[in-house]
C-alpha positions as CSV (number, residue, x, y, z in Angstrom):
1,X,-30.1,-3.8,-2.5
2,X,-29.8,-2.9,-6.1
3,X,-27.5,-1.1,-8.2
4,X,-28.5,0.2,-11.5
5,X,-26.0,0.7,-14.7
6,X,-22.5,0.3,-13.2
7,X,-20.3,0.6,-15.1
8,X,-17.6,-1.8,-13.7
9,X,-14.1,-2.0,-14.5
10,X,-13.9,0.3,-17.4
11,X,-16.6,-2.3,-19.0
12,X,-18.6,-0.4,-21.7
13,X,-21.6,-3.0,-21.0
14,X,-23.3,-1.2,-18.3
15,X,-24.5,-4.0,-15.9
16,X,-26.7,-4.4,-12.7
17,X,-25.4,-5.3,-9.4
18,X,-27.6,-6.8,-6.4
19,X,-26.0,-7.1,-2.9
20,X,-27.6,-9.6,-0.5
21,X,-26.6,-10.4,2.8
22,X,-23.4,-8.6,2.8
23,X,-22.3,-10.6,-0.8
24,X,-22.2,-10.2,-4.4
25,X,-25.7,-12.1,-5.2
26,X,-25.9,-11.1,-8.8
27,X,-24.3,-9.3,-11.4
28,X,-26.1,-9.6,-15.1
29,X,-27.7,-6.7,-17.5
30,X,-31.0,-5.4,-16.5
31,X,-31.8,-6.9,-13.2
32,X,-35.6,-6.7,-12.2
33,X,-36.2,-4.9,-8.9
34,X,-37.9,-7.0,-6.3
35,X,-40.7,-5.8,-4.5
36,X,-39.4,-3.4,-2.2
37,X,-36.4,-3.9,-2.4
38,X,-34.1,-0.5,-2.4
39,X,-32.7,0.7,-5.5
40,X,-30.1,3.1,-6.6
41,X,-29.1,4.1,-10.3
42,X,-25.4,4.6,-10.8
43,X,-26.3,6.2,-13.9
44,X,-23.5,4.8,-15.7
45,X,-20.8,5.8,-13.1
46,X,-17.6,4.1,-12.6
47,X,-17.7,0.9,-10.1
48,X,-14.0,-0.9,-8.7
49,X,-13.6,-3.3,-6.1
50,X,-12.2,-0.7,-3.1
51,X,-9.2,0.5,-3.1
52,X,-6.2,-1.1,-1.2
53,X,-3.0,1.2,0.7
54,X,-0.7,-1.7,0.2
55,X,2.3,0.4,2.2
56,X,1.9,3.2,4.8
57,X,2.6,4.0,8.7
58,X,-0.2,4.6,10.5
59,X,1.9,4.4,13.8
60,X,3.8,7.4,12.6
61,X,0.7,9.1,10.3
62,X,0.1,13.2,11.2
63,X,3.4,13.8,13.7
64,X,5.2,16.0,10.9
65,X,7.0,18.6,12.6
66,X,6.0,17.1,16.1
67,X,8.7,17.6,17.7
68,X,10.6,18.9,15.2
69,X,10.8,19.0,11.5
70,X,12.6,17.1,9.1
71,X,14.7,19.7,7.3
72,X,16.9,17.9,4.7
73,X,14.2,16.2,3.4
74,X,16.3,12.9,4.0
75,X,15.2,9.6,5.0
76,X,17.6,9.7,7.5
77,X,16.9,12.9,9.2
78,X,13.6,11.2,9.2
79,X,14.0,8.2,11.2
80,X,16.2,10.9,13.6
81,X,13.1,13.0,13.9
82,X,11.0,9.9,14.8
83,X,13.2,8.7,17.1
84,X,12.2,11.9,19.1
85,X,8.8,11.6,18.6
86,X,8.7,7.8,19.7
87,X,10.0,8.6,23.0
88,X,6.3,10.1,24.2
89,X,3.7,7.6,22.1
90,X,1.4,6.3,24.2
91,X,-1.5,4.0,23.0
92,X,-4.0,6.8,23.0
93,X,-2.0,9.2,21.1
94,X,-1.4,6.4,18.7
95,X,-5.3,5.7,18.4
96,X,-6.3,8.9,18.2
97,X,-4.2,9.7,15.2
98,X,-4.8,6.6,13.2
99,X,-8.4,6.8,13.7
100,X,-8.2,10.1,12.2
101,X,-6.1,8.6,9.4
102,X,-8.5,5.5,8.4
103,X,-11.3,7.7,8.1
104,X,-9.4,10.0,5.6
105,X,-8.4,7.1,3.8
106,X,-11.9,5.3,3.6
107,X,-13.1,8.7,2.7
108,X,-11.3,8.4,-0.6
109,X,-12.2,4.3,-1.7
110,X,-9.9,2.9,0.7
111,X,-11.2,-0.3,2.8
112,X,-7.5,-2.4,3.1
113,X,-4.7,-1.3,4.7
114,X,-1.0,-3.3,5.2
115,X,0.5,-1.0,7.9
116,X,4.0,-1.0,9.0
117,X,4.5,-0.7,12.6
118,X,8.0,0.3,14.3
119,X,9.1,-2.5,16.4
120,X,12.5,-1.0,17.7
121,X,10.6,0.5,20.8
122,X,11.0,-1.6,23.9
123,X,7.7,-1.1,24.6
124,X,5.9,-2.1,21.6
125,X,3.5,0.8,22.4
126,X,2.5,1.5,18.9
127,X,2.0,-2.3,18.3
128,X,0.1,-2.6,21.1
129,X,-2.4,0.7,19.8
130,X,-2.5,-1.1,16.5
131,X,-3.4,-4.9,17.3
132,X,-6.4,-3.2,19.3
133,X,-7.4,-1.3,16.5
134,X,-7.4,-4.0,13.9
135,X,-9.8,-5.5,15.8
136,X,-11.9,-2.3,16.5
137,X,-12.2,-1.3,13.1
138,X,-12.7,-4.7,11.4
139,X,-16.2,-3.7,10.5
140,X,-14.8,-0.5,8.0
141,X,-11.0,-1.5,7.2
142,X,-8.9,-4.4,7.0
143,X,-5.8,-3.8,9.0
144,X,-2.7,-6.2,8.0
145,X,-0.1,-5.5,10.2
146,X,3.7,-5.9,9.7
147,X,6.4,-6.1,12.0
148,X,8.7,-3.0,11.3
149,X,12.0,-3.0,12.8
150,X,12.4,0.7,11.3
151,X,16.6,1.3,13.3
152,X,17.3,-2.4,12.1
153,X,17.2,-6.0,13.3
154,X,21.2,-6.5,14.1
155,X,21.9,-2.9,14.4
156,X,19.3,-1.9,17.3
157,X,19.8,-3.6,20.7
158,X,17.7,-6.9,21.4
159,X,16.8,-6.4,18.1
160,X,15.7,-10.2,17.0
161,X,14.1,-10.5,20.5
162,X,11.6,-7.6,20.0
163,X,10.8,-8.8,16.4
164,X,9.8,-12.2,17.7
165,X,7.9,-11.0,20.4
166,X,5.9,-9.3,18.1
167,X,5.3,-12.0,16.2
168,X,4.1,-13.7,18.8
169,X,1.6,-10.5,19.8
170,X,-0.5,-11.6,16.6
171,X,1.3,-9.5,13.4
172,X,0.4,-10.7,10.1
173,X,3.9,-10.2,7.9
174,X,7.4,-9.9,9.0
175,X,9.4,-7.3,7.4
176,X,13.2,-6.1,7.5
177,X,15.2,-3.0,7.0
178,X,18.0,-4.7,5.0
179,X,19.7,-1.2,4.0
180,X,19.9,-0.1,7.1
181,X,21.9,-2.2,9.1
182,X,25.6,-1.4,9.8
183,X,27.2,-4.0,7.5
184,X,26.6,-5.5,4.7
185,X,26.9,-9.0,6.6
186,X,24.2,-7.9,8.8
187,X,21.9,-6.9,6.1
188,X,21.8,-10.4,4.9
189,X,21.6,-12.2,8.1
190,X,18.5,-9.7,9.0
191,X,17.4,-10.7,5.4
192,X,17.6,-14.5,6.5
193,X,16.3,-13.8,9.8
194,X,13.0,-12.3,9.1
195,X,12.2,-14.9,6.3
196,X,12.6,-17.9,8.4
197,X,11.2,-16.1,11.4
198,X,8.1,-15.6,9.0
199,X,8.0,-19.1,7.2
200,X,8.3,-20.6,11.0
201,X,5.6,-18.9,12.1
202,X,3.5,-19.0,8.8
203,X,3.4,-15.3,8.2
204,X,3.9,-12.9,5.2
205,X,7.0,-10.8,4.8
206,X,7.4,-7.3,3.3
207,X,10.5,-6.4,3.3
208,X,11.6,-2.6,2.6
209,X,14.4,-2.8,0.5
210,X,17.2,-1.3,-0.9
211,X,15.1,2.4,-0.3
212,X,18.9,4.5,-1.2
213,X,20.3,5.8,-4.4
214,X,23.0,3.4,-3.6
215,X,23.3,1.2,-6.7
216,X,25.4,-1.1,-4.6
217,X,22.9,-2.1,-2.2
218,X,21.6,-5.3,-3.5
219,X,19.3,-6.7,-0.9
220,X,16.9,-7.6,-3.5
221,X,18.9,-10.4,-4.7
222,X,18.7,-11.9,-1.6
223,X,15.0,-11.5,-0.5
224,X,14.2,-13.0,-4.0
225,X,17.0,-16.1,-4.2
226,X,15.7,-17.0,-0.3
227,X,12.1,-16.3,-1.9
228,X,12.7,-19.0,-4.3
229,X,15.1,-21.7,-2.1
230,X,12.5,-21.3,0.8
231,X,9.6,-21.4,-1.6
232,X,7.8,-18.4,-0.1
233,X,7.1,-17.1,-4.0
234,X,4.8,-14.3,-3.4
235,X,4.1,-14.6,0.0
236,X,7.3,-12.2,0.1
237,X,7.2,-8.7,-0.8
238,X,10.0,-6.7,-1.5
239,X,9.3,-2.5,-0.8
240,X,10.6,0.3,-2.2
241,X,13.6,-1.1,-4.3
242,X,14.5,2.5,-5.7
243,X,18.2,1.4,-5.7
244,X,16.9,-0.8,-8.9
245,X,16.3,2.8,-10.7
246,X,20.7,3.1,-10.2
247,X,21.7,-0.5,-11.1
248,X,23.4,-0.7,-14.2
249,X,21.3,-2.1,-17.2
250,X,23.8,-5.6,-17.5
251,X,22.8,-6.4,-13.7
252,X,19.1,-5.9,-14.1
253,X,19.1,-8.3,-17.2
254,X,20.7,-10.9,-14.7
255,X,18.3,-10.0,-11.9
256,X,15.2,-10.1,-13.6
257,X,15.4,-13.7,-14.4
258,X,15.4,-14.2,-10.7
259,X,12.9,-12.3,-9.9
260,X,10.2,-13.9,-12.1
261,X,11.3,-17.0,-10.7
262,X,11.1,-16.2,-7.0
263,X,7.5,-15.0,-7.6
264,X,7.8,-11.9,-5.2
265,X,5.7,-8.9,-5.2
266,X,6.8,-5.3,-5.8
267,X,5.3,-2.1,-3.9
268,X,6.3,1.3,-5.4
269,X,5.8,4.7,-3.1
270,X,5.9,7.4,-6.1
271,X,5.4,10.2,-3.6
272,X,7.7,9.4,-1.0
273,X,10.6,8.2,-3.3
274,X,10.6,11.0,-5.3
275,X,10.5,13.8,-2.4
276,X,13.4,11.2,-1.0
277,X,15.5,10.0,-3.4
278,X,18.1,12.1,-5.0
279,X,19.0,14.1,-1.9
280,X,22.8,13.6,-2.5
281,X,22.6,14.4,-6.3
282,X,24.1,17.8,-7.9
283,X,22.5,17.3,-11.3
284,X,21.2,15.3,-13.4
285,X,18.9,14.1,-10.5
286,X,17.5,10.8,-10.2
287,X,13.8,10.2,-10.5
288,X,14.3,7.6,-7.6
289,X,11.5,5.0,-7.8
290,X,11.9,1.5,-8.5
291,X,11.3,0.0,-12.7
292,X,7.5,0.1,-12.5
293,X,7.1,-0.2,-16.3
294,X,9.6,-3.1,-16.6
295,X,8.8,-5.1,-13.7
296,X,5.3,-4.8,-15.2
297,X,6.2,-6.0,-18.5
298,X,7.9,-9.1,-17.3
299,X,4.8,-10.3,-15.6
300,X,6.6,-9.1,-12.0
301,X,3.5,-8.3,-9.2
302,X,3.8,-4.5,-8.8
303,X,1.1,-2.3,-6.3
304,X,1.3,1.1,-5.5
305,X,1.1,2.8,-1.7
306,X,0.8,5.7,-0.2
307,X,3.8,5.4,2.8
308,X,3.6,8.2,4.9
309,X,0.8,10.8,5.3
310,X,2.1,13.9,6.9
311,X,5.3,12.2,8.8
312,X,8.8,13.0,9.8
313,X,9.1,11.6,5.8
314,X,6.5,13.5,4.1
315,X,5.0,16.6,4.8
316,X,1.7,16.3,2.8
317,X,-0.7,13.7,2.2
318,X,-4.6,12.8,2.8
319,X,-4.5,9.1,2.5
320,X,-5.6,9.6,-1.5
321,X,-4.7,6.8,-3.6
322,X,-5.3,9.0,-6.5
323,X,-2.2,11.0,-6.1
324,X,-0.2,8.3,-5.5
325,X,-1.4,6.4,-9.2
326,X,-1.2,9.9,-11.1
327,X,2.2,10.8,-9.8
328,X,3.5,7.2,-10.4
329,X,2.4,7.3,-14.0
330,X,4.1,10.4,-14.7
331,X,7.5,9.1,-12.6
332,X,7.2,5.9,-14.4
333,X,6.8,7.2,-17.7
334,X,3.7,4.7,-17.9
335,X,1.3,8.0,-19.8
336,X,0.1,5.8,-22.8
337,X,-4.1,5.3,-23.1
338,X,-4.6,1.9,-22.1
339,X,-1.4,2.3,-19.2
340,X,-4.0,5.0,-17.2
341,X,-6.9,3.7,-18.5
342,X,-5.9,0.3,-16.2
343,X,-3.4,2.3,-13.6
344,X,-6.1,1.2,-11.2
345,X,-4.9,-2.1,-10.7
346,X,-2.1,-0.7,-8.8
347,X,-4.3,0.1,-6.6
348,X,-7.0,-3.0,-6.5
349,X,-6.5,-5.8,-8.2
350,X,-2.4,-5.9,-8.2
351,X,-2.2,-4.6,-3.7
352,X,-4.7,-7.5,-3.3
353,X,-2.9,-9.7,-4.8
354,X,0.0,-8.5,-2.7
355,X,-2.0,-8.5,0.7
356,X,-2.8,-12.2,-0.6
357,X,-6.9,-11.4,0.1
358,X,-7.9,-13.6,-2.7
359,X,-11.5,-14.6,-2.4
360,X,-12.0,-12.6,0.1
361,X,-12.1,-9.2,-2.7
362,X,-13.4,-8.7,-6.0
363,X,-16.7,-7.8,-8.0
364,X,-18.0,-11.4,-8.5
365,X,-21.1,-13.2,-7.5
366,X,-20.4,-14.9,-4.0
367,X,-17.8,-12.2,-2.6
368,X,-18.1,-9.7,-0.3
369,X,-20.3,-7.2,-1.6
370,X,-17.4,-3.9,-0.9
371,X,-17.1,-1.8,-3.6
372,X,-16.4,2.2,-4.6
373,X,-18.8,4.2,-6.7
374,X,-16.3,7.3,-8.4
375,X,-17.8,10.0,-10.0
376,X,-16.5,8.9,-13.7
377,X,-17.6,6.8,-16.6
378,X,-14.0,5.3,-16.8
379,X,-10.7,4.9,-14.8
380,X,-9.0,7.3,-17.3
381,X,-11.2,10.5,-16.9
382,X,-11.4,9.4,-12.4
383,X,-7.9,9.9,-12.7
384,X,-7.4,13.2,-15.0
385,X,-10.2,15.1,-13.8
386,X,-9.8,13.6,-10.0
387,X,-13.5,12.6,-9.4
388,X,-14.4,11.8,-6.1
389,X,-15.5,8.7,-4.7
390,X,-18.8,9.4,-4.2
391,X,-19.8,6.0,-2.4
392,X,-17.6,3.3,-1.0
393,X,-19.5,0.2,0.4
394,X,-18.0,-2.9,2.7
395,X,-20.4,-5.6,2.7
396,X,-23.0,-4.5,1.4
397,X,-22.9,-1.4,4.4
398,X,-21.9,2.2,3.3
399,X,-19.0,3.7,5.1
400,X,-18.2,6.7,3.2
401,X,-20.1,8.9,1.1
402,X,-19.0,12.4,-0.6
403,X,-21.1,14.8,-3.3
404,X,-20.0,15.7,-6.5
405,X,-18.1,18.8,-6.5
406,X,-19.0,20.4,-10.2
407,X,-16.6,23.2,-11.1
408,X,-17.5,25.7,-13.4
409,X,-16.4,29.0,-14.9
410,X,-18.7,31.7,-14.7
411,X,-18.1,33.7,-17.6
């Protein structure tokens, strides 16, 4: 199959692109047509590897207000109101709703997914739903699955045993809940815990960390100085962070230094951390996300996710990526031309980096031929006129198609 005048990447050299056999076969100016073979002309549109959710949880994904709704707007009143809702999951339930959730998501570009699955059920339920479904839906989305111990690791009962049982049921990353635990001496033993649970077992770990205004919770240090003495580098993802945006500007001088050493990866959840964060502020408010722009600048790994869509967390959501890059640009105070010209690498380049897919992603001769067709000539106008993705293919295969929706005035 052959694609006509891509534009890819932002590139202003319009190019051709030829999928064979589910791969990249050639990518050059002005590709000849072979006979018969089936031809479509982007006509200059925008081309990008797909797009990757780099943080969300599917297991709790459309249950806002089910069975009751968060009111505070608090993270903790959230994990209350899921504690409820936990107590009647089934696997079908579970299926059902994450089904619905995928296809919303591959709708809008989306064709990798690290999911975060609460592991502080005795039954695993959810788990259970979701290691069946990564299989199932191989053929549309990659599902990565991490081992969420949302009520903590020391601080829930049999804690350790459940996360190790899950490793064992086939996860792909172990994560942690640092910030969460009763003590401070139990946030760094879950800290060690998870890590060499994960290096034992060669897995990846995302840890969410430090999500509170609390400029005293420092669990960042740790994930990044046993990051470094383990020599996990950037298999080791630290999520969330917003306590970063409260540390004082003398400790994050200090910190940094470590945290281009250990090599770790940064997620960043604009929409969630800023409905979140802040809840115990009069005024001035905090903005409540993590350092985007200086992480960034010091060469730090950063990718953006979505988190929750329509949860006991957050109340909206669709699974777009798009809202999640424009809000974070505006949070982040990232607004000059070339930072939203390239704010799609939050969102490709930067998550895959995080989800380690290397060769398995990217528009280059001999990978997988996935990509997303948006209805744009550049990244910058996708993003400020929110164009739609109008094709997103995975190998080669078209998943997800949507029409152009022209808006006019008629006067």
């Amino acid at each position: 199959m052959l694609f006509k005048n891509a534009c890819i990447e932002n590139s202003p050299e319009l190019k051709d692109i030829r999928v064979e056999n589910g791969l990249f076969a050639e990518i050059a100016p002005s590709i000849a047509a072979k006979p018969g073979e089936e031809t479509v002309d982007l006509g200059g549109k925008l081309v990008l590897p797909p797009f990757i959710e780099s943080h969300v949880h599917l297991d709790s994904a459309l249950t806002a207000g089910d069975p009751v709704w968060n009111m505070s707007g608090t993270l903790f009143e959230g994990i209350e109101c899921w504690s409820l809702r936990k107590e009647k999951l089934t696997k079908a339930d579970v299926k059902e709703r994450v089904n619905r959730t995928v296809r919303m998501q591959a709708a809008n570009g989306v064709q990798f997914v690290r999911t975060h699955v609460d592991v502080t059920d005795p039954k695993l339920t959810a788990l259970e739903a979701m290691l069946e479904l990564r299989e199932e839906l191989r053929d549309f989305v990659q599902l990565q699955i991490v081992a969420f111990p949302q009520e903590g690791i020391l601080s829930f009962p049999n804690g350790k045993q459940l996360m190790q049982q899950a490793v064992r049921m086939g996860v792909d990353a172990v994560g942690a809940i640092p910030r969460f635990e009763f003590t401070r001496e139990y946030s760094v033993e879950s800290i060690n815990f998870a890590m060499e649970l994960a290096a034992s077992c060669d897995k990846l770990v995302d840890v969410h960390c430090d999500e509170i205004d609390d400029e005293a919770s420092r669990g960042l240090e740790t994930v990044a100085a046993r990051a470094l003495e383990m020599q996990l580098f950037d298999r080791v993802t630290a999520s969330h962070t917003t306590a970063m945006h409260s540390y004082n500007n003398a400790y994050v001088l200090r910190l940094m230094r470590l945290l281009k050493m250990s090599g770790i990866n940064f997620v960043c959840n604009p929409l969630i951390n800023t409905h979140l964060q802040g809840r115990a502020d009069s005024y001035p408010k905090r903005r409540g996300v993590t350092r985007v722009k200086e992480l960034t600048a010091a060469g730090c790994n950063v990718s953006f996710g979505h988190d929750d869509i329509f949860d006991p967390w957050y109340p909206l959501g669709n699974g777009n990526l798009r809202d999640v890059v424009f809000l974070g640009l505006h949070v982040c105070q990232m607004m000059g031309y070339e930072e939203i010209m390239n704010s799609y690498r939050f969102i490709t380049t930067n998550a895959a980096r995080t989800l380690h897919l290397g060769e398995g992603y990217g528009i280059e001769t001999g990978r997988p031929g996935s990509f997303i067709v948006l209805d744009a000539k550049n990244y910058y106008d996708a993003l400020n006129l929110n164009s739609p993705v109008l094709m997103n293919y995975r190998r080669g295969r078209l998943i997800a198609e949507s029409s152009s929706a022209e808006k006019k005035a008629l006067f």
